[in-house]
C-alpha positions in Angstrom: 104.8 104.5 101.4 106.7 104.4 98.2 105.6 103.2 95.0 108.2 100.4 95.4 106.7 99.2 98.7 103.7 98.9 97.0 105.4 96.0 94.4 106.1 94.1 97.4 104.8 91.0 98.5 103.6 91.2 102.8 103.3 88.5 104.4 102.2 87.9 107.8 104.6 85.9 110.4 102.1 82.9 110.4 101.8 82.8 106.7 105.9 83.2 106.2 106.4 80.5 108.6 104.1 78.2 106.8 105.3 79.1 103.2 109.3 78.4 104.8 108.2 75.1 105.9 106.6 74.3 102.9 110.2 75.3 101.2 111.7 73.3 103.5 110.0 70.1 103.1 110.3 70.4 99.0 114.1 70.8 99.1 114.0 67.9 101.7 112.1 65.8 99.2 114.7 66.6 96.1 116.8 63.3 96.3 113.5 61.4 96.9 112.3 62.5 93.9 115.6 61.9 92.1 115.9 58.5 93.3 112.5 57.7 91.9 113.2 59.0 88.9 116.7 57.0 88.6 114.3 54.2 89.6 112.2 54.6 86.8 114.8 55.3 84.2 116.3 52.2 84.9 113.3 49.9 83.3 113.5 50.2 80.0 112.5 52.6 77.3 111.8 55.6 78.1 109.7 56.7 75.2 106.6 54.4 76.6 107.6 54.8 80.5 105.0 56.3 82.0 106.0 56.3 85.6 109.1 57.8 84.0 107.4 60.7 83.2 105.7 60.9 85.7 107.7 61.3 87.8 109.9 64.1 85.5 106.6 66.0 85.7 106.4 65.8 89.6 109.9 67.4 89.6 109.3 69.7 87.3 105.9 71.1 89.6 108.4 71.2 92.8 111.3 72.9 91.0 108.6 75.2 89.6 107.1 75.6 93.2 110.7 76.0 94.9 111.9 78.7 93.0 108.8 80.6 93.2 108.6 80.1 97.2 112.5 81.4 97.0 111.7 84.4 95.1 108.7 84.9 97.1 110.2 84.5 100.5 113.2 86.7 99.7 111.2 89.6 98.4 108.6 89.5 100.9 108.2 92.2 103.7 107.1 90.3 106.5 105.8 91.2 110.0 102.5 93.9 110.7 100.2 95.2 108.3 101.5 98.5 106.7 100.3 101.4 107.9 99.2 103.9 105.3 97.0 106.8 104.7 96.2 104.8 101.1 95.3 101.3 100.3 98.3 99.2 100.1 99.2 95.5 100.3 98.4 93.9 103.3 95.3 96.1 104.1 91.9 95.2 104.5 89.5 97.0 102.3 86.0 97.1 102.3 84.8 98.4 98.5 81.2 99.0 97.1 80.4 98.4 93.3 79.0 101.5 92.1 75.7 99.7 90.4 74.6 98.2 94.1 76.0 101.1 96.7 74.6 98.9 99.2 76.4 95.7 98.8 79.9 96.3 99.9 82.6 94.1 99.6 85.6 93.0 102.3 88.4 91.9 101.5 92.5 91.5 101.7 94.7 92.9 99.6 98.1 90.8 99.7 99.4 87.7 98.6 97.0 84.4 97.6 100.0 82.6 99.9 98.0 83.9 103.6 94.6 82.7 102.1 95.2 80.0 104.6 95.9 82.0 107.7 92.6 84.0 106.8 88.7 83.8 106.2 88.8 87.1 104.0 89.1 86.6 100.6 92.5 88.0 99.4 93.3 90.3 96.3 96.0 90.1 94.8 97.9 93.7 94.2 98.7 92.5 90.8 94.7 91.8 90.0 92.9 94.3 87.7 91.1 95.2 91.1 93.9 95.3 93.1 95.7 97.5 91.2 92.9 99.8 90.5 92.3 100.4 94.1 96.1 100.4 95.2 97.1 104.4 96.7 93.0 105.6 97.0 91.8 106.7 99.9 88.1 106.3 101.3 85.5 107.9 98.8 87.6 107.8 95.9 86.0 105.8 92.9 88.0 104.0 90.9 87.2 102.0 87.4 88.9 98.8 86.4 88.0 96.4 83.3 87.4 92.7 84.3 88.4 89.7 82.8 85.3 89.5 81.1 85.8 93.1 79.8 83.6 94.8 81.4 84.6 98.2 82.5 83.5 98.2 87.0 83.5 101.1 89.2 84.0 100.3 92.1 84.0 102.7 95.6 86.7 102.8 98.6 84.9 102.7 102.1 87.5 102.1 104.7 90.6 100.4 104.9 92.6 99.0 107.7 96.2 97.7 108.1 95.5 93.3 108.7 95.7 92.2 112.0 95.4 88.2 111.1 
């Protein structure tokens, strides 16, 4: 696996269906949105309009939300789990934190977007632990500093190519 597939976004089927629909259904709503804010233009002064906007901000969120599915969605691999002799996106990794050897951690490396096709929590590759851990194999400890600041070492176990 290249270091380039490992900057890509995977995706399950389920979860790229879902996130196209979602796409789908925002660029359906556009000239809905338009039309109310056209609506709301159209009473008065728009310096103490709040439905106005309000509704400018609602657009804004699904513009926002529309270009990043777009980006998402064209940049995404999509289909099985990646199948790797290192941790990559779209595997599921079970970890250890080196103070507590016993409490180990499971978990899916990928994108936030298939948290809903999933009861694993997901990792993003982009996280501090995510991108620690991306490329180790099992056994190899790795140390990553938290958002708090705190410096973690954390352990590889196993890892296993996502079958959700």
């Amino acid at each position: 696996m290249s270091s380039t597939d490992n900057q890509a976004t995977w995706l399950s089927q389920d979860a790229h269906d879902r996130l196209q629909a979602e796409l789908d259904e925002l660029i359906a709503a556009r000239p809905a949105i338009a039309a109310e804010i056209n609506a709301r233009r159209e009473e008065g002064d728009l310096r103490e309009n709040g439905g106005y906007h309000a509704a400018r901000e609602e657009q804004g969120k699904q513009e926002g939300r529309i270009r990043y599915l777009q980006e998402l969605l064209r940049t995404a691999k999509v289909g099985d789990a990646p199948d790797s002799d290192a941790v990559a996106p779209g595997m599921v990794v079970t970890i250890y934190f080196d103070d507590d050897a016993d409490d180990t951690e499971t978990f899916l490396l990928g994108s936030r977007e298939i948290s809903a096709t999933t009861e694993l929590t997901v990792y993003s590759p982009e996280s501090a632990l995510g991108k620690a851990i991306l490329g180790s194999r099992p056994g190899q400890t790795v140390t990553y500093t938290a958002p708090s600041g705190a410096d973690i070492k954390v352990t590889v176990v196993s890892f296993e190519p996502f079958a959700g």
